[in-house]
PAKOL-175115 format. One line per field, with one value per residue: residue number from 1; residue in one letter; chain; x, y, z of N, C-alpha, C, CB in turn. Coordinates in pm, 1 decimal. Glycine has a CB too. Example, Ala and Ser with C-alpha at 12.3 -4.5 7.8 and 13.67 -1.06 7.14 Angstrom:
2
k = c(1,2)
r = c(A,S)
c = c(A,A)
n_c1 = c(1319.0,1285.0)
n_c2 = c(-569.0,-225.0)
n_c3 = c(780.0,708.0)
ca_c1 = c(1230.0,1367.0)
ca_c2 = c(-450.0,-106.0)
ca_c3 = c(780.0,714.0)
c_c1 = c(1320.0,1290.0)
c_c2 = c(-330.0,3.0)
c_c3 = c(780.0,787.0)
cb_c1 = c(1130.8,1408.4)
cb_c2 = c(-447.3,-59.8)
cb_c3 = c(904.6,572.5)
//
This chain:
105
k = c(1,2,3,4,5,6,7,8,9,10,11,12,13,14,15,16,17,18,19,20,21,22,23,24,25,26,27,28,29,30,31,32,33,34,35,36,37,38,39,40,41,42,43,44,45,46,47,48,49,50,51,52,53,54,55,56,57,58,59,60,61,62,63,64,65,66,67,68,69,70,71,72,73,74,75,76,77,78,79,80,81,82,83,84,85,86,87,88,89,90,91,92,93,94,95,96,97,98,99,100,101,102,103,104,105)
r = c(X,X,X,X,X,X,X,X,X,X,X,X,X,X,X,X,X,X,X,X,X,X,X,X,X,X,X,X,X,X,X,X,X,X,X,X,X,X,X,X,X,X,X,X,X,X,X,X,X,X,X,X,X,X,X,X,X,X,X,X,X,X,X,X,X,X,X,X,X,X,X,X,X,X,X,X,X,X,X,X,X,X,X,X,X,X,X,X,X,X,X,X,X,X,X,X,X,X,X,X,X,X,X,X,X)
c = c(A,A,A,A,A,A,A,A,A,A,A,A,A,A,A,A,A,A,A,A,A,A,A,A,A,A,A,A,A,A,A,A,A,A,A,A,A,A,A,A,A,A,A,A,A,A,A,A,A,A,A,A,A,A,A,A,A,A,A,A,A,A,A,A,A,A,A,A,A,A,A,A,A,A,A,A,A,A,A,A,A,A,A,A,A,A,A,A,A,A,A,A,A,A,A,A,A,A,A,A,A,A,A,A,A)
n_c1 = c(82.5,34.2,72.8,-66.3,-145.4,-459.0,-564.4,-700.4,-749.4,-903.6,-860.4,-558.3,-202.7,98.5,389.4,626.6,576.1,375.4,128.5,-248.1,-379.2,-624.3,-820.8,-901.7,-1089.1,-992.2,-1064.1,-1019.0,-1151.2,-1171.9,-894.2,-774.0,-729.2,-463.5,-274.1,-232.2,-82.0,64.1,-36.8,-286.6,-414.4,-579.4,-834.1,-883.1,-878.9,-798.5,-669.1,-604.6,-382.1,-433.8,-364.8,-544.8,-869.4,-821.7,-833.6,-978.2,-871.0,-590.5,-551.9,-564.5,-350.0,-124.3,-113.7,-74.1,-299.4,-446.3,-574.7,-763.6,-858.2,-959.1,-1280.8,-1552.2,-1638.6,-1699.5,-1801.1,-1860.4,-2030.3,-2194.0,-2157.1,-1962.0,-1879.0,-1698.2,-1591.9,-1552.4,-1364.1,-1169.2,-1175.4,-1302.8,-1368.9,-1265.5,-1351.1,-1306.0,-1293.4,-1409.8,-1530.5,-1329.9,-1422.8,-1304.4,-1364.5,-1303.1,-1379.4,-1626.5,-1671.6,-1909.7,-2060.1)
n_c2 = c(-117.4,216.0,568.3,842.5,1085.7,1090.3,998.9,1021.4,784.5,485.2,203.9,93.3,-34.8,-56.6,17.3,-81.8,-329.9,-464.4,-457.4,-427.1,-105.4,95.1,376.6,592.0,782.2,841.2,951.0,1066.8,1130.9,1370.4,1294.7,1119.1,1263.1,1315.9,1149.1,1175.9,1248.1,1635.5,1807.8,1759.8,1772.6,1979.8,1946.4,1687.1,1469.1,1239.1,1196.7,800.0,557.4,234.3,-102.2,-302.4,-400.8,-390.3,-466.1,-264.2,-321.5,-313.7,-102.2,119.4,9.0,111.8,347.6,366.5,360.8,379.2,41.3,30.7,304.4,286.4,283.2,374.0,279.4,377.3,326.7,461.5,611.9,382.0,141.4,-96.8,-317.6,-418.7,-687.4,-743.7,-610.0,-682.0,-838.2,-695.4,-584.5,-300.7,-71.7,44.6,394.6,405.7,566.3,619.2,628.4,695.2,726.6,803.6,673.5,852.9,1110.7,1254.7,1559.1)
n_c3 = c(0.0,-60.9,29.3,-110.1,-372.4,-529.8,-806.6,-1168.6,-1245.1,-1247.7,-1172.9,-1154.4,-1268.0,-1039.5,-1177.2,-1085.2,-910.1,-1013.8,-885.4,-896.8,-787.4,-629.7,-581.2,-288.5,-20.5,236.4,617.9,919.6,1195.5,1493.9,1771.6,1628.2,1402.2,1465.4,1316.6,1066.5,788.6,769.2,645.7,553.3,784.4,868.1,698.9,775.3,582.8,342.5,18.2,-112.6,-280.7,-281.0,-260.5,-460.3,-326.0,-81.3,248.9,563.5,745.9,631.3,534.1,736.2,890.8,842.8,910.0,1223.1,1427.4,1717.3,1834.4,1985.0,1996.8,1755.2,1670.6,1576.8,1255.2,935.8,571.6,302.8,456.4,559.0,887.1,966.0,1150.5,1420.8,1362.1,1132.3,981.7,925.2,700.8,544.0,212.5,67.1,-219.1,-523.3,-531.0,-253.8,75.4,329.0,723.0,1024.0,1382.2,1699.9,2028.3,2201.4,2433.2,2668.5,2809.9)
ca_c1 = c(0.0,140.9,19.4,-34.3,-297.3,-563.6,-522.6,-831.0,-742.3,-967.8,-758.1,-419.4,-127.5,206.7,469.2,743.4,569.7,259.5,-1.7,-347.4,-452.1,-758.5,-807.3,-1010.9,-1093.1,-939.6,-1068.3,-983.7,-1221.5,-1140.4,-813.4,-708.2,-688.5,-344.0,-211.8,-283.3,18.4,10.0,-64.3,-437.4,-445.5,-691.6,-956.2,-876.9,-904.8,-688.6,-690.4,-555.7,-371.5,-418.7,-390.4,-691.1,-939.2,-713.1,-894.2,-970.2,-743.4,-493.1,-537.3,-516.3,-246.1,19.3,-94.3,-19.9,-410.3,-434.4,-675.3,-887.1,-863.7,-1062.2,-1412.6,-1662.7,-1570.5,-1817.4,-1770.9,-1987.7,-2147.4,-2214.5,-2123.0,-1855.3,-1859.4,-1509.7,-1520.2,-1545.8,-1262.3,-995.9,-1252.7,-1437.1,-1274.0,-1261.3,-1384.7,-1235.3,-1384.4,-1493.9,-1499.8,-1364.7,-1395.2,-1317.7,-1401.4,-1229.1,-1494.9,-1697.0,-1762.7,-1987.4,-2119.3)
ca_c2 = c(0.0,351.9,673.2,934.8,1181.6,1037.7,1049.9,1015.3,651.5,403.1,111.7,120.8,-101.7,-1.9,-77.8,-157.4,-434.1,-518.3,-501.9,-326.8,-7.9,167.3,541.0,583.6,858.5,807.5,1059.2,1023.5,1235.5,1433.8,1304.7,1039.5,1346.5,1348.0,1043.4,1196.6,1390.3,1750.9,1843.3,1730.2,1775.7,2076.8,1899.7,1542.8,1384.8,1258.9,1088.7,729.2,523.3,149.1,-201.2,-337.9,-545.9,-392.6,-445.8,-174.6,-315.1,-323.1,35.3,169.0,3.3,239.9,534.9,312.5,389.2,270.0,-44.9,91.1,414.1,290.3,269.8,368.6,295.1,382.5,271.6,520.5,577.8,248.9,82.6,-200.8,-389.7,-467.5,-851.6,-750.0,-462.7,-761.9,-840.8,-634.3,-558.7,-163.4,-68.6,216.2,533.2,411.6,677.3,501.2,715.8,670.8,760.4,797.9,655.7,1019.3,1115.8,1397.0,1599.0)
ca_c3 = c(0.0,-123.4,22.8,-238.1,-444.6,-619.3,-947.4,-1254.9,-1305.7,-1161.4,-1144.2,-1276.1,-1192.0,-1015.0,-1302.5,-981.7,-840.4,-1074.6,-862.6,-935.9,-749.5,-630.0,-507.4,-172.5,36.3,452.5,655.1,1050.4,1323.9,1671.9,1786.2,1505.3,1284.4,1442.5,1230.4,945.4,773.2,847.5,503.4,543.4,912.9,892.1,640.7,853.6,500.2,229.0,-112.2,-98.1,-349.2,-208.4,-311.2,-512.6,-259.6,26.4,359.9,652.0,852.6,570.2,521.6,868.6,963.4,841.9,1023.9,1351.3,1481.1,1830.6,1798.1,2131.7,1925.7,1610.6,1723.9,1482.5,1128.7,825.5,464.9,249.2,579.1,626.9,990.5,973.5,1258.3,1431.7,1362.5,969.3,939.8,902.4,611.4,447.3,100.2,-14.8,-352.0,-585.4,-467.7,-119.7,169.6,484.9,783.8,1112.2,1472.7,1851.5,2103.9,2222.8,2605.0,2614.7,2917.9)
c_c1 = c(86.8,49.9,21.9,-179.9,-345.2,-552.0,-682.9,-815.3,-839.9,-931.6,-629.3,-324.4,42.2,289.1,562.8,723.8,455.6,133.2,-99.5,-367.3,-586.8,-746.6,-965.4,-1023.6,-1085.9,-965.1,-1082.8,-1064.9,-1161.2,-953.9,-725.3,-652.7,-495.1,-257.6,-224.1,-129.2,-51.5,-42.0,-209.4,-478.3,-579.9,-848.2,-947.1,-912.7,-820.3,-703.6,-596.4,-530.5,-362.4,-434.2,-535.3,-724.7,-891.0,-876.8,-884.4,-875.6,-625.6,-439.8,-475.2,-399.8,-117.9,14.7,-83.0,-129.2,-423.6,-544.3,-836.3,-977.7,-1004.3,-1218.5,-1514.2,-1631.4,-1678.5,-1729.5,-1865.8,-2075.1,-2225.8,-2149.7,-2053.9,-1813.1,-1696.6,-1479.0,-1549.8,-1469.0,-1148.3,-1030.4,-1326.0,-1348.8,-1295.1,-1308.7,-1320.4,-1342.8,-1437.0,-1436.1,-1488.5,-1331.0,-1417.4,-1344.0,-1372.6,-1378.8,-1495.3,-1763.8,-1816.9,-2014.2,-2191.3)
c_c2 = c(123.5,443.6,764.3,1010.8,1088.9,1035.2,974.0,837.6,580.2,297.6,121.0,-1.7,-14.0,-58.5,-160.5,-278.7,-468.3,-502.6,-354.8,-273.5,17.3,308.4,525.5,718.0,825.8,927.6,1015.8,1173.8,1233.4,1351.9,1191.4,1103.0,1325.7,1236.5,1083.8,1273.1,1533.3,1854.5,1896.3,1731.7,1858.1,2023.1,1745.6,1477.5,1341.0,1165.4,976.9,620.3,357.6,11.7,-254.7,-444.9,-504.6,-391.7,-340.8,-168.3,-268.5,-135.0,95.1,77.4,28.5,338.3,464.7,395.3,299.4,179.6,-2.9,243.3,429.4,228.3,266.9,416.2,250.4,348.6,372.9,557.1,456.9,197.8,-45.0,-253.3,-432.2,-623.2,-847.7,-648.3,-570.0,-815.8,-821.2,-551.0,-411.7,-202.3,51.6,288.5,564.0,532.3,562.4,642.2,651.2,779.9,748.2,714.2,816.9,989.9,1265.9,1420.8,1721.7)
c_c3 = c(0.0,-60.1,-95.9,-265.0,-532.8,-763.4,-1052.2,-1256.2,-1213.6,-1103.5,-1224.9,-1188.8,-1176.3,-1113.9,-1219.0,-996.4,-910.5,-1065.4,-853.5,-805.0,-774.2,-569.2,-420.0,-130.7,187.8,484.5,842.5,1159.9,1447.2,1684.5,1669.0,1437.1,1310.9,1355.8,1139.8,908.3,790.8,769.0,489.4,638.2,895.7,829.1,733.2,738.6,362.9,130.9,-87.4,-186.0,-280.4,-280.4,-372.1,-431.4,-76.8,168.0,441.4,728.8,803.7,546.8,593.4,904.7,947.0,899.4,1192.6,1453.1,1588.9,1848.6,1900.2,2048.4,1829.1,1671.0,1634.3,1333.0,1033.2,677.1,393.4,326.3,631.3,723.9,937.0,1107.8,1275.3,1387.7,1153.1,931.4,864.1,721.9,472.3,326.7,5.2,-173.5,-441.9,-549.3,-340.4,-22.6,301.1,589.9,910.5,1265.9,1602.3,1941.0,2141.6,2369.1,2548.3,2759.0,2912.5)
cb_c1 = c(-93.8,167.1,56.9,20.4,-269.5,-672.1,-318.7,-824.4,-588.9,-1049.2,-811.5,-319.0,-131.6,247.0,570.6,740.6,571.4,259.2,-0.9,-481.7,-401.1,-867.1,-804.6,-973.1,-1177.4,-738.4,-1190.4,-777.6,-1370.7,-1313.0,-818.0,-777.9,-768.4,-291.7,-245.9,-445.0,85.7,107.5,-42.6,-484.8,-328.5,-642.5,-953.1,-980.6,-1011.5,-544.9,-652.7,-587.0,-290.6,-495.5,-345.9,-706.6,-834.3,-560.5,-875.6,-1053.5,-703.8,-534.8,-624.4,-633.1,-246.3,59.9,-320.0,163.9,-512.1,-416.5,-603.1,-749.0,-735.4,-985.3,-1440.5,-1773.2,-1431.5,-1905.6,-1788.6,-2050.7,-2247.7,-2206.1,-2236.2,-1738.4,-1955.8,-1441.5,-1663.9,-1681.6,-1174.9,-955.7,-1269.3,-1565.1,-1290.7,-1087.8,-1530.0,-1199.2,-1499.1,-1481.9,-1636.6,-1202.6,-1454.8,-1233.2,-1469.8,-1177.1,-1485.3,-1846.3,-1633.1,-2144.3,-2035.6)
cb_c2 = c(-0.1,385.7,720.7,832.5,1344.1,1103.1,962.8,1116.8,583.8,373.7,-15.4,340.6,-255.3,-14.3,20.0,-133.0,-425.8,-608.3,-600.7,-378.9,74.2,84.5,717.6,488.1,913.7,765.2,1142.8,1002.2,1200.5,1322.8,1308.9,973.6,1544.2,1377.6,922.3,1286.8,1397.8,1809.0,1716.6,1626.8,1836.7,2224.1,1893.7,1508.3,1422.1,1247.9,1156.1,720.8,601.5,175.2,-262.2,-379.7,-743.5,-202.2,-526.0,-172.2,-446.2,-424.3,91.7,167.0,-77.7,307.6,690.8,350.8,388.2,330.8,-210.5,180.4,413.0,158.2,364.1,453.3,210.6,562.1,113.9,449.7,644.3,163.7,65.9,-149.9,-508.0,-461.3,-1034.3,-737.1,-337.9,-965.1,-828.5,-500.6,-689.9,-91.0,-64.4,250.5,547.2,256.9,819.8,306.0,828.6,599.4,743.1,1010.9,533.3,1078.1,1121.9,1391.3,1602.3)
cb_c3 = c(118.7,-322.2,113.3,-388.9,-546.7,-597.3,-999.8,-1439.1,-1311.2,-1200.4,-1159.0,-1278.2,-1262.0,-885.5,-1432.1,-823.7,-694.9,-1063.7,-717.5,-1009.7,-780.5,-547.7,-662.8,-43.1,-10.9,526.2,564.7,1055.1,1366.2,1850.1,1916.4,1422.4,1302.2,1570.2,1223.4,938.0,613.3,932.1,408.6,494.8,1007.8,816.1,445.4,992.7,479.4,275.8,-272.8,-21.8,-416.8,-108.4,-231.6,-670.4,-344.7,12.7,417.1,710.0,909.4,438.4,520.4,983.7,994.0,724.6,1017.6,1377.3,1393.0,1961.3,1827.7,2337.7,1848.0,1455.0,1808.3,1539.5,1116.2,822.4,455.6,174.1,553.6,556.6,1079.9,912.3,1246.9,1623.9,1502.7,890.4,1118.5,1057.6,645.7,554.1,3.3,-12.6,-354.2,-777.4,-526.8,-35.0,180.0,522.1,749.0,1091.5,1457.0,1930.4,2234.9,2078.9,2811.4,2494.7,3007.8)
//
């Protein structure tokens, strides 16, 4: 998995190493934002160049997100349960966004 800008292509393959790409959108809420480079800190969101099929887990686990950390994680706004993150297989274009647990008072 490559960080990087998005680019028009929908799938393309890396020439290095062969294998097909997809472009996502990662966007990390309240204190996650800080994993983020500092680039995209202020929008907490960034274009993502990632293996084709790549899992949630597979994703997140370069920004070294503390597992307690990742709490509520949408797909298109769709809920993803934690026992399907290791799972559940991205699509080109998907929005994955995640979420700190939230105290409120």
């Amino acid at each position: 998995m490559r960080k990087g800008k998005a680019t028009g292509a929908a799938h393309r393959t890396r020439a290095a190493d062969n294998i097909a790409c997809m472009n996502i959108t990662f966007k990390l809420f309240a204190s996650l934002g800080d994993h983020l480079p500092a680039s995209v800190r202020p929008g907490n969101e960034m274009p993502l160049t990632v293996s084709e099929g790549a899992t949630i887990v597979q994703v997140i686990e370069p920004f070294a997100l503390p597992p307690r950390l990742v709490h509520l994680v949408l797909v298109n706004g769709k809920y993803i349960a934690p026992e399907q993150r290791a799972t559940h297989a991205l699509q080109d274009g998907d929005v994955l966004a995640i979420w700190p647990p939230i105290a409120g008072g």
